[in-house]
PASEBA-1860 file (N, C-alpha, C; in nm, 3 decimals):
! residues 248
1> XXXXXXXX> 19.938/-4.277/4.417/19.820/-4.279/4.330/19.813/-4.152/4.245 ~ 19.832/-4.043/4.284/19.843/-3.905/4.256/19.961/-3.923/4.130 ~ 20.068/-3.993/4.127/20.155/-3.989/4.032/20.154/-4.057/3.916 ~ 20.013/-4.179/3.940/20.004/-4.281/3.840/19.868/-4.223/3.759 ~ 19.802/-4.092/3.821/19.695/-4.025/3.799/19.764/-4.007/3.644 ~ 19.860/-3.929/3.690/19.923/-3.798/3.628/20.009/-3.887/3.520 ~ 20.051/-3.966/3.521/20.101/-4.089/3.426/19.987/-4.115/3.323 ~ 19.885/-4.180/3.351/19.772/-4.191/3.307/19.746/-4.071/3.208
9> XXXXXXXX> 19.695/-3.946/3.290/19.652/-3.841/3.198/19.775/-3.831/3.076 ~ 19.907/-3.811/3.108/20.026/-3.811/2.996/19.993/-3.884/2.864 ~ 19.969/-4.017/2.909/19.951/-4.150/2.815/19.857/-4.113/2.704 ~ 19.694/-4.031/2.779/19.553/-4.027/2.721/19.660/-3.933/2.630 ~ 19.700/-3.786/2.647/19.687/-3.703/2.553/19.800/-3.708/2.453 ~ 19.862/-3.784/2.503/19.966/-3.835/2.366/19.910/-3.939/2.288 ~ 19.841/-4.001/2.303/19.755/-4.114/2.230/19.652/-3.987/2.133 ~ 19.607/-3.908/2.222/19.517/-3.807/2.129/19.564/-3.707/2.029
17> XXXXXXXX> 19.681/-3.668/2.063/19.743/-3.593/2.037/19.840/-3.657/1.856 ~ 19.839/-3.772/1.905/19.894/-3.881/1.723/19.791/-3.869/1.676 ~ 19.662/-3.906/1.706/19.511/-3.939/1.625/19.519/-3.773/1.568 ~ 19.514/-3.675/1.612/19.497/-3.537/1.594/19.551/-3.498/1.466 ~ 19.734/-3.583/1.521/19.828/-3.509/1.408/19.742/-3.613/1.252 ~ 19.734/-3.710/1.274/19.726/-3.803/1.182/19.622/-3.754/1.075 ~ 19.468/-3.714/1.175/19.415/-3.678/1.092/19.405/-3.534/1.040 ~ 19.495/-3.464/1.086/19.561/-3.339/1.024/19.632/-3.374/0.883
25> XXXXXXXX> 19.707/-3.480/0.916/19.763/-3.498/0.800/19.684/-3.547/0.675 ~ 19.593/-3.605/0.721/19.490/-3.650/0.626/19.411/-3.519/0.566 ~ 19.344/-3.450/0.639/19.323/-3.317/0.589/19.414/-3.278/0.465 ~ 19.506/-3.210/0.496/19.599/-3.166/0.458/19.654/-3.229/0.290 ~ 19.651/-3.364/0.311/19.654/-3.397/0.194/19.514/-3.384/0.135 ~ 19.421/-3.406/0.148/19.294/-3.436/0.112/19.245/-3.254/0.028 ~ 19.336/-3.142/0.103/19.309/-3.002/0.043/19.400/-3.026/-0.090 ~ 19.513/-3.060/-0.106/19.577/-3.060/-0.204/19.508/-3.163/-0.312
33> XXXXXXXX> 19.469/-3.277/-0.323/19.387/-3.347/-0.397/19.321/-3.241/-0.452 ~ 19.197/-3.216/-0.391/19.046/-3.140/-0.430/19.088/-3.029/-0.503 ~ 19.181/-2.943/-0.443/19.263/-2.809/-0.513/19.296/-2.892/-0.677 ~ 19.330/-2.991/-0.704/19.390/-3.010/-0.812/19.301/-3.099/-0.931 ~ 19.163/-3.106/-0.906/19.069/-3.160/-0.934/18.981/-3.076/-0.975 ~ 18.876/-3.111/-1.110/18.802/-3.018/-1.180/18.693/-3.109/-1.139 ~ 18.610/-2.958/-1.076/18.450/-2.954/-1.046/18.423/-3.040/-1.129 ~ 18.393/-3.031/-1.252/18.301/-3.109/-1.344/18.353/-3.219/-1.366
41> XXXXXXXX> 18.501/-3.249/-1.319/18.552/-3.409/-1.378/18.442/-3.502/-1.282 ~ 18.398/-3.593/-1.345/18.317/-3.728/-1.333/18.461/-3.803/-1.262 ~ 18.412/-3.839/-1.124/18.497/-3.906/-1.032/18.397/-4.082/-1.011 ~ 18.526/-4.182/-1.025/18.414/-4.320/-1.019/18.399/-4.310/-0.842 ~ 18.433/-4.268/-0.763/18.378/-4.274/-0.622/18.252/-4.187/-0.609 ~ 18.260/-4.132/-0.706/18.141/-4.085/-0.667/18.046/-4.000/-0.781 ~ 17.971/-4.159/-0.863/17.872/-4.134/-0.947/17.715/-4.078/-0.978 ~ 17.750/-4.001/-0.834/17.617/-3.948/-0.799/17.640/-3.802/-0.811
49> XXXXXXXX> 17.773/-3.737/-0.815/17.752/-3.631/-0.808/17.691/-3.474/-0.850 ~ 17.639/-3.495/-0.953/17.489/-3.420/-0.965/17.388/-3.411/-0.844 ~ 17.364/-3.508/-0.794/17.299/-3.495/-0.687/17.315/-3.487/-0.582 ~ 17.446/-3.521/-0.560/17.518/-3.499/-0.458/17.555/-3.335/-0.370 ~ 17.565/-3.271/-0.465/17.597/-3.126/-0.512/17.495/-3.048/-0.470 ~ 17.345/-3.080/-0.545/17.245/-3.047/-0.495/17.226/-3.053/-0.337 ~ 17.256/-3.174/-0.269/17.218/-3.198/-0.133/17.295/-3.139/-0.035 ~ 17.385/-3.137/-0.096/17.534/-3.052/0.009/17.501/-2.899/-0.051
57> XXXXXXXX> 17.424/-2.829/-0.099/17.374/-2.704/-0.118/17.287/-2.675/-0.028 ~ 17.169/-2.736/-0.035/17.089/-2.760/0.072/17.193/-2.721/0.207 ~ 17.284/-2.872/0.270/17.329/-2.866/0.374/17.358/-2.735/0.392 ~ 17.492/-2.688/0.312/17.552/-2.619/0.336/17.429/-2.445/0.351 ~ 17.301/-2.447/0.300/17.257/-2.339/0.338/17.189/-2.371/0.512 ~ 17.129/-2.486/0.519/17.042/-2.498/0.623/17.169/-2.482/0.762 ~ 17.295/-2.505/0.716/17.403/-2.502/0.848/17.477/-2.359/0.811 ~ 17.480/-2.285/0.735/17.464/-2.086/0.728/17.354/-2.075/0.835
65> XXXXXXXX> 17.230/-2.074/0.785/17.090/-2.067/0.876/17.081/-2.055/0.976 ~ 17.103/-2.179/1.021/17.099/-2.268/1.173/17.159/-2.303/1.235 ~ 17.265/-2.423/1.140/17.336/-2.489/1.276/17.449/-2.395/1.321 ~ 17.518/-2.339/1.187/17.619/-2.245/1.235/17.598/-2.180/1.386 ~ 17.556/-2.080/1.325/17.485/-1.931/1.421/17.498/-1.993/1.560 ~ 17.371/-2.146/1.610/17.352/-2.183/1.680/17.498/-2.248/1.765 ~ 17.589/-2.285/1.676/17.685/-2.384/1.692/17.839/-2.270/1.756 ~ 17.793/-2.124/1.692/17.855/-2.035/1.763/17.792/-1.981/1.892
73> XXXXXXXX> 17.692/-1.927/1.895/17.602/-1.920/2.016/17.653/-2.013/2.144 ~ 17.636/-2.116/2.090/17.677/-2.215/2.210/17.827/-2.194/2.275 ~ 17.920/-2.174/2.225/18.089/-2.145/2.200/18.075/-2.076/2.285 ~ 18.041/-1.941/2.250/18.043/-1.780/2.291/17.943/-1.810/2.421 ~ 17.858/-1.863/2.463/17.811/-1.831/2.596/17.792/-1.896/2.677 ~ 17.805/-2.028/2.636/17.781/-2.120/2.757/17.957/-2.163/2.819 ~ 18.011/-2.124/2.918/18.145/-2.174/2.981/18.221/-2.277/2.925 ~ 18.293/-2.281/2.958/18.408/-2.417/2.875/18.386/-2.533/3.003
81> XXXXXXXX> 18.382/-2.529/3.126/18.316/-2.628/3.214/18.210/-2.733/3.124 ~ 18.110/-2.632/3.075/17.972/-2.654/3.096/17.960/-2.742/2.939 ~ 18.054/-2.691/2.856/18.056/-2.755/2.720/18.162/-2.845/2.700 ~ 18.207/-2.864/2.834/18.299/-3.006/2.843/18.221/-3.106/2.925 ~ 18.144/-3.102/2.993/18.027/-3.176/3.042/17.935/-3.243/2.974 ~ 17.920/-3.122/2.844/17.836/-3.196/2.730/17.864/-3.278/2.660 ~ 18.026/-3.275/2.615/18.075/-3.334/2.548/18.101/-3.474/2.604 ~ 18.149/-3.459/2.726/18.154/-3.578/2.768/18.021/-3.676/2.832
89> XXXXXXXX> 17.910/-3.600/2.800/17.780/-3.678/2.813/17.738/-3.718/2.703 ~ 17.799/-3.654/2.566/17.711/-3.759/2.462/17.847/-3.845/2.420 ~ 17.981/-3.812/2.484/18.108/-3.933/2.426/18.057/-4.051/2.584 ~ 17.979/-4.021/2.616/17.958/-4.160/2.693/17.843/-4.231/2.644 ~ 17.775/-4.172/2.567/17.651/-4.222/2.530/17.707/-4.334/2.406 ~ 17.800/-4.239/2.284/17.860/-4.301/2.205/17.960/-4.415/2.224 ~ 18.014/-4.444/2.348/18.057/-4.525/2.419/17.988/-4.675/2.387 ~ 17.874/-4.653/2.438/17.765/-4.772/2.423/17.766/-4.816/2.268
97> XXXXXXXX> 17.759/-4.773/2.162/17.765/-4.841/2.055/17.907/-4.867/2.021 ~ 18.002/-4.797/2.054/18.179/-4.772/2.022/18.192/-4.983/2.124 ~ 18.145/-4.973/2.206/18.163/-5.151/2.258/18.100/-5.210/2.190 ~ 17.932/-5.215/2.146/17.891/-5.287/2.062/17.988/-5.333/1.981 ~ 18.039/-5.234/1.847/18.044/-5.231/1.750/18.235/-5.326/1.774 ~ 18.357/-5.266/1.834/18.484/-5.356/1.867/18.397/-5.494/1.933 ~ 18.318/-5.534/2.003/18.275/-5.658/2.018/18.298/-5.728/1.854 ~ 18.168/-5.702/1.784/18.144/-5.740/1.646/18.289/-5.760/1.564
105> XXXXXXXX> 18.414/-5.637/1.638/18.488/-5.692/1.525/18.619/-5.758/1.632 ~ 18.538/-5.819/1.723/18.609/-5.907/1.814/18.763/-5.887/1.840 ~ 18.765/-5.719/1.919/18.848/-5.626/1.925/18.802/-5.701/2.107 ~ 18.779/-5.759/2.165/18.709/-5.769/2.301/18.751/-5.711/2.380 ~ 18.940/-5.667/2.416/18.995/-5.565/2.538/18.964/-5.471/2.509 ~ 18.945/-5.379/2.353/18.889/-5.280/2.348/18.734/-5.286/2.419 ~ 18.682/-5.388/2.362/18.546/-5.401/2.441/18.513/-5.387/2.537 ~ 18.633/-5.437/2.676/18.605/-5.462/2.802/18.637/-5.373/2.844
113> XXXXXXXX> 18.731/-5.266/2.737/18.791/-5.108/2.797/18.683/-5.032/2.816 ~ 18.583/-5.046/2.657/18.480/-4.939/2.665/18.338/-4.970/2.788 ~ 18.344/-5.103/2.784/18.242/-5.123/2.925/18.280/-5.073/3.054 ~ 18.418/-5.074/3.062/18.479/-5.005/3.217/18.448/-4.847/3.189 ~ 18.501/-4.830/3.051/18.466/-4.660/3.091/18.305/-4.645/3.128 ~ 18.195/-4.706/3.022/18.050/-4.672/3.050/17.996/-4.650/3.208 ~ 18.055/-4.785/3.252/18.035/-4.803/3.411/18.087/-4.727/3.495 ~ 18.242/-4.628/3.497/18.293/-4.550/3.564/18.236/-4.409/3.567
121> XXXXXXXX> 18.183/-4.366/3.432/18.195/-4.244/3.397/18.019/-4.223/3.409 ~ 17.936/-4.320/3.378/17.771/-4.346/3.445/17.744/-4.344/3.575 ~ 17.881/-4.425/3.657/17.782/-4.390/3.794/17.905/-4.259/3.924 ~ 18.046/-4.263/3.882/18.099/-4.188/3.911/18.137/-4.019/3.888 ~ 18.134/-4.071/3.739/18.137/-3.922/3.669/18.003/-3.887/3.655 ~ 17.888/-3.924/3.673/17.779/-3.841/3.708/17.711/-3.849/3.597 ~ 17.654/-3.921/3.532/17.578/-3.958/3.447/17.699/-3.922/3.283 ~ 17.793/-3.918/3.334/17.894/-3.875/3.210/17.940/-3.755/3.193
129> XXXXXXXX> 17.873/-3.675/3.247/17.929/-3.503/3.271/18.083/-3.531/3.326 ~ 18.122/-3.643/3.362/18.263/-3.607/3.395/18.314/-3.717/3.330 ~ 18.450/-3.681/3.269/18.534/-3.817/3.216/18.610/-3.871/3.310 ~ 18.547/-3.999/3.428/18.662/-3.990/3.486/18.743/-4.126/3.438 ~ 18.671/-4.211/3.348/18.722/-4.299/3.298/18.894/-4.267/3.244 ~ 18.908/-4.169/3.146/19.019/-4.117/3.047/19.126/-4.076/3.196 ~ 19.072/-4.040/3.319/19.180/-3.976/3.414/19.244/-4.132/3.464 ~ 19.174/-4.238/3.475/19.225/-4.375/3.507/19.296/-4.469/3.410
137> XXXXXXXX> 19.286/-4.363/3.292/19.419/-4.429/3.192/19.287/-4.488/3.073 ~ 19.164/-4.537/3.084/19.128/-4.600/3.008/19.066/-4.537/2.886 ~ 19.156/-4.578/2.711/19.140/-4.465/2.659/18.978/-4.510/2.559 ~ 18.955/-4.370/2.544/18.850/-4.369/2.428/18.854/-4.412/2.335 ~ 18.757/-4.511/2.280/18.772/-4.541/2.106/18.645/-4.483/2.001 ~ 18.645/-4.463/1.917/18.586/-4.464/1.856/18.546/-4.580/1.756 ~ 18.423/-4.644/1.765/18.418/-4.711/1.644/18.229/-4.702/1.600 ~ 18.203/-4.770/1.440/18.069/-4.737/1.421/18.033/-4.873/1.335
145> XXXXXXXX> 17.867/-4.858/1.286/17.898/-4.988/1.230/17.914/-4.998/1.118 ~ 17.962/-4.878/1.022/18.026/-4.874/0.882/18.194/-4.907/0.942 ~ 18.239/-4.867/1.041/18.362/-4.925/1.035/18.363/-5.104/1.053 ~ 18.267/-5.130/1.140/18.238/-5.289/1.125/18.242/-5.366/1.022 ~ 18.133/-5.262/0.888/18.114/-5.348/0.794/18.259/-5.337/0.739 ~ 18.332/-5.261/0.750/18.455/-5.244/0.654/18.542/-5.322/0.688 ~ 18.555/-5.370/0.832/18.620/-5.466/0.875/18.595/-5.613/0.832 ~ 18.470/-5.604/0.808/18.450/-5.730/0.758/18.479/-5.764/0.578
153> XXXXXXXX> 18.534/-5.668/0.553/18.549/-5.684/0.404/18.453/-5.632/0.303 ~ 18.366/-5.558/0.368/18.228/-5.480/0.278/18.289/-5.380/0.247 ~ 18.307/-5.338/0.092/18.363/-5.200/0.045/18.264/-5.049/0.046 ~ 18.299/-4.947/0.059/18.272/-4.868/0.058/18.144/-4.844/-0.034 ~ 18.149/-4.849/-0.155/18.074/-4.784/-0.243/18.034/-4.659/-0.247 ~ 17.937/-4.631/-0.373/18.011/-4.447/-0.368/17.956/-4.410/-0.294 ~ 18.011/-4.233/-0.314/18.003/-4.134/-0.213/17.905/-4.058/-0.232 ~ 17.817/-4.051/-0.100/17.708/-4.001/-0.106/17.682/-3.861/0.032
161> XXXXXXXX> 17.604/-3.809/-0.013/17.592/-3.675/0.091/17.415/-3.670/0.139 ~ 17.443/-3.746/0.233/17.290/-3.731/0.320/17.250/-3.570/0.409 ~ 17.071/-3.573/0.323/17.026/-3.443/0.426/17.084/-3.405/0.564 ~ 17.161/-3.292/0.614/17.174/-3.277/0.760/17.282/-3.359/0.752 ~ 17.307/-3.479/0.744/17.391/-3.530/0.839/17.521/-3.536/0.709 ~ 17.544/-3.513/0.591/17.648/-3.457/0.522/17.717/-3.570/0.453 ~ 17.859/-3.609/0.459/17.949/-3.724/0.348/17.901/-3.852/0.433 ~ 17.883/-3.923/0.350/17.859/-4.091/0.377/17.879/-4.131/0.225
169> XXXXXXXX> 17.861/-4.236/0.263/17.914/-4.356/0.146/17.812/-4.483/0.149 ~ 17.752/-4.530/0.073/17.636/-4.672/0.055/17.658/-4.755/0.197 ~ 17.787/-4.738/0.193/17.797/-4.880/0.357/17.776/-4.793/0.431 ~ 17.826/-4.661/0.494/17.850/-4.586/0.579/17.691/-4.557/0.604 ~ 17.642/-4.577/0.492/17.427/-4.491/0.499/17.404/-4.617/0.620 ~ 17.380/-4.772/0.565/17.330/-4.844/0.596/17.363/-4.907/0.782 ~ 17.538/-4.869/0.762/17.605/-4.843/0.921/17.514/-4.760/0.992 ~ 17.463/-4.632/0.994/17.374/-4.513/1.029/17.320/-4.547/1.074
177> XXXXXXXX> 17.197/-4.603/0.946/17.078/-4.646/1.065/17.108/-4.754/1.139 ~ 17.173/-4.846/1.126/17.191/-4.995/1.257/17.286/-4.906/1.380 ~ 17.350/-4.862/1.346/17.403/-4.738/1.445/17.322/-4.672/1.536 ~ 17.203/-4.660/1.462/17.092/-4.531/1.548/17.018/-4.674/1.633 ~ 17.002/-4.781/1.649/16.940/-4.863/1.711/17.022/-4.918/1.854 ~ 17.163/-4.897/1.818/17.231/-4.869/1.940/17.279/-4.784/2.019 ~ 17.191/-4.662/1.986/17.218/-4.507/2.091/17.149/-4.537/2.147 ~ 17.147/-4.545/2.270/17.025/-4.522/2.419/16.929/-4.402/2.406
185> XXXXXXXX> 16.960/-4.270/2.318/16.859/-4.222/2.321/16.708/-4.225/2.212 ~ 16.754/-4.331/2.141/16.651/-4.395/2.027/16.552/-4.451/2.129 ~ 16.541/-4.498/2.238/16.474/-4.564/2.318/16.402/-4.462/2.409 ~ 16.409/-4.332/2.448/16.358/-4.234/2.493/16.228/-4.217/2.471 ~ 16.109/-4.257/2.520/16.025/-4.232/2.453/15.921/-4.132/2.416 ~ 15.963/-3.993/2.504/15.938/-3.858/2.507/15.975/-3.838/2.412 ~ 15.886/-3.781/2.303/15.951/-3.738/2.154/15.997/-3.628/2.159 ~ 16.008/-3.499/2.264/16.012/-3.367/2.284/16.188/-3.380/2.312
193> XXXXXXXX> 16.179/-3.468/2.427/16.250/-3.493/2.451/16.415/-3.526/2.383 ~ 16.330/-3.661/2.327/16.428/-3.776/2.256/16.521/-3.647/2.127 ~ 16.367/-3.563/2.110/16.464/-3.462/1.942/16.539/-3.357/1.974 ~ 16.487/-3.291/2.083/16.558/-3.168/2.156/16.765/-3.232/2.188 ~ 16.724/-3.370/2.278/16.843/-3.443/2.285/16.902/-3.458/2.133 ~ 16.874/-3.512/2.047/16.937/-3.534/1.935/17.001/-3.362/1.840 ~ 16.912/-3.313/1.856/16.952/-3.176/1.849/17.101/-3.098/1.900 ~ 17.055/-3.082/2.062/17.175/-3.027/2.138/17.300/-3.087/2.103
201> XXXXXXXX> 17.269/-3.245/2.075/17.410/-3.330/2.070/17.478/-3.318/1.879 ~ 17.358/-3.249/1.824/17.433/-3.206/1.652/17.494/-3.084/1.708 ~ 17.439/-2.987/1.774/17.487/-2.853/1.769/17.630/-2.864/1.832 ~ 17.630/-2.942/1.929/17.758/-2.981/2.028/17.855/-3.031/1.919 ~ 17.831/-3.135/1.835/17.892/-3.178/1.711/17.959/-3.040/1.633 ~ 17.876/-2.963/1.585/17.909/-2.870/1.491/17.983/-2.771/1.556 ~ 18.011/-2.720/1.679/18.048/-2.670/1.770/18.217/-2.718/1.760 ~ 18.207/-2.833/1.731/18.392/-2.887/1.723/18.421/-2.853/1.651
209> XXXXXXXX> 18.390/-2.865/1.524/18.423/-2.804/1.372/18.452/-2.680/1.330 ~ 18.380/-2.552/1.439/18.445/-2.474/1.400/18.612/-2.398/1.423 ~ 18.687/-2.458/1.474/18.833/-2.436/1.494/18.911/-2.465/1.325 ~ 18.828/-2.584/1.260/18.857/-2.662/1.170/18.855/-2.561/1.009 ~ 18.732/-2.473/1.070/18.643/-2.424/0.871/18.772/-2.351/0.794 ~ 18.923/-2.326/0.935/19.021/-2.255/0.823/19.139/-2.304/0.750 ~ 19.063/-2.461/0.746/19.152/-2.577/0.650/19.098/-2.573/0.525 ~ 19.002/-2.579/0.541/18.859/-2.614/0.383/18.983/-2.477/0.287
217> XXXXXXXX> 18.996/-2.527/0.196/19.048/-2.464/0.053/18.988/-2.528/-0.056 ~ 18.986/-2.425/-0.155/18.936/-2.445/-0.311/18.779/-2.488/-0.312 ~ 18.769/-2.582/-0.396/18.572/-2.684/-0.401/18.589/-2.680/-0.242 ~ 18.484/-2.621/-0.217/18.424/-2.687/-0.057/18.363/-2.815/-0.076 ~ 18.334/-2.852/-0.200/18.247/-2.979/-0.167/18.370/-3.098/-0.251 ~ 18.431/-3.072/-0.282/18.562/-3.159/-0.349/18.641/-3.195/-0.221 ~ 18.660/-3.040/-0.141/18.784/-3.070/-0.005/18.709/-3.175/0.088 ~ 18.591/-3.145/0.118/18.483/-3.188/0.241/18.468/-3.365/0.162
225> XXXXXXXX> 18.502/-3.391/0.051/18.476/-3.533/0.008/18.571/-3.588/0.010 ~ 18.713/-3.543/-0.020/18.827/-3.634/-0.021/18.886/-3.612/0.145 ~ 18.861/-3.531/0.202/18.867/-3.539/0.358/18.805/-3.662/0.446 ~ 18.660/-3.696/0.375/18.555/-3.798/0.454/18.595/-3.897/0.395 ~ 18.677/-3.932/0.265/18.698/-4.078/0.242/18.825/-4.083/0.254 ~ 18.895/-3.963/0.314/19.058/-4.046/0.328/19.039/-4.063/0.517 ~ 18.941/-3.988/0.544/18.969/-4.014/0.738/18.882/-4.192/0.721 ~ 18.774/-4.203/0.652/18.743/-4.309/0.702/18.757/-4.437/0.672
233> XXXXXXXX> 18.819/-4.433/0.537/18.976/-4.524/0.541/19.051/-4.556/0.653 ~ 19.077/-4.388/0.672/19.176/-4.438/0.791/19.126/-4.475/0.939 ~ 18.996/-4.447/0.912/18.924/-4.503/1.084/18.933/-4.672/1.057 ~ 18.856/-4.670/0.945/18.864/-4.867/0.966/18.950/-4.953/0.943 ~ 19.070/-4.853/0.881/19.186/-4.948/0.889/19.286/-4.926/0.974 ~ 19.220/-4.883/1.127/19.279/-4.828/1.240/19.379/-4.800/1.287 ~ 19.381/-4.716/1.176/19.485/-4.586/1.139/19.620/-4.627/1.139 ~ 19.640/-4.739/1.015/19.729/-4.796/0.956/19.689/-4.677/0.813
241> XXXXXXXX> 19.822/-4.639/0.812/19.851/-4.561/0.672/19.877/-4.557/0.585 ~ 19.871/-4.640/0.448/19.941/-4.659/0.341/20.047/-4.566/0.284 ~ 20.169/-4.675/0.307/20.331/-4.572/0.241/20.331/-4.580/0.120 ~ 20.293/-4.412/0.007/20.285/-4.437/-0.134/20.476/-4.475/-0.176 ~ 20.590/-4.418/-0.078/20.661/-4.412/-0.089/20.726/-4.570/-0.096 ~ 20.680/-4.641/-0.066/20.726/-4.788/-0.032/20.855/-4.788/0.093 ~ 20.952/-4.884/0.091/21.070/-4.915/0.173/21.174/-4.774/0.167 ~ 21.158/-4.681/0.031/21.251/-4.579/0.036/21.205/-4.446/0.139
END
């Protein structure tokens, strides 16, 4: 059992470890785009950008401010135990809509994967503080319900930058909120509570990102846009890559 453990764990982090490179690579191209692109050129993905600009100013001061600071704070003092506990208490929470949502696109073994993890990692791993699902081989997915709609053939439309929560796109807005009706903690009905939770779990969010801030080159808000529409391309077309190169 001990050897099929250890098999298992191999499997998870090479599976994570492609998603990683992949969307490295997506990065990566996505800096060279933006680098080669003029601020003021009028882009058709995104005909909002006047206002767009404005709102990601905003962001970008209120996360200097706040989330940063806070999002280092957390790094620097709370243990790596203790912020892997977290993490894996709100990737179990996200769990619950990640099955919803492969149900809908009648992905169902993914489905029946993500219900085994909910159930393993809820009553074994301890309300989710522990992953023990990922140690039994069963891997994590991610999915949302802008990747749903995209599956279903609903296009993107342009690119938009919501208060706080940063790049989205017209489908990706409307995914959001039907999204927020399948987090378990929308149902909380302690409001102290329910926001403090929604809180800890942005700061925990922003907390990943910073390993990331020493990719961003040139427009921060050019890199940060062709980054969010080439990863989520590549999320809903699950991470099938288009070869510009063709057969050569």
């Amino acid at each position: 059992m001990h050897i099929l453990t250890k098999i298992a764990r191999s499997q998870v982090a090479q599976r994570c470890s492609l998603r990683q490179a992949l969307l490295l690579i997506v990065l990566l191209v996505s800096a060279s785009v933006a680098a080669a692109q003029d601020s003021t050129e009028p882009e058709t993905s995104d005909p909002f950008i006047g206002l767009n600009r404005m709102v990601f100013g905003f962001n970008e001061y209120f996360d200097n401010l706040l989330l940063r600071p806070l999002a280092i704070g957390y790094t620097h003092h709370l243990p790596g135990p203790v912020r892997t506990g977290v993490t894996n208490f709100f990737g179990n929470i996200d769990d619950v809509n990640t099955m919803a949502n492969n149900l809908l696109q009648w992905k169902v073994a993914d489905a029946i994967s993500d219900g085994g993890r909910i159930l393993i990692n809820t009553t074994i791993g301890i309300g989710g503080l522990l992953d023990v699902a990922s140690e039994l081989g069963l891997e994590k997915h991610q999915e949302d319900f802008g990747q749903t709609l995209g599956a279903w053939g609903v296009a993107p439309g342009p690119y938009v930058v919501l208060p706080i929560f940063g790049s989205s796109s017209i489908r990706d807005t409307f995914g959001f909120a039907l999204d927020s009706f399948l987090n378990p903690l929308y149902y909380v009905e302690d409001d102290a509570v329910r926001l403090s939770t929604y809180g800890a779990e942005r700061v925990e969010w922003r907390a990943g990102l910073l390993p990331r801030e020493s990719l961003i080159v040139g427009d921060r808000y050019l890199f940060l846009r062709e980054a969010h529409l080439q990863t989520r391309k590549f999320e809903v077309d699950d991470g099938v890559i288009d070869d510009p190169f063709g057969d050569f």
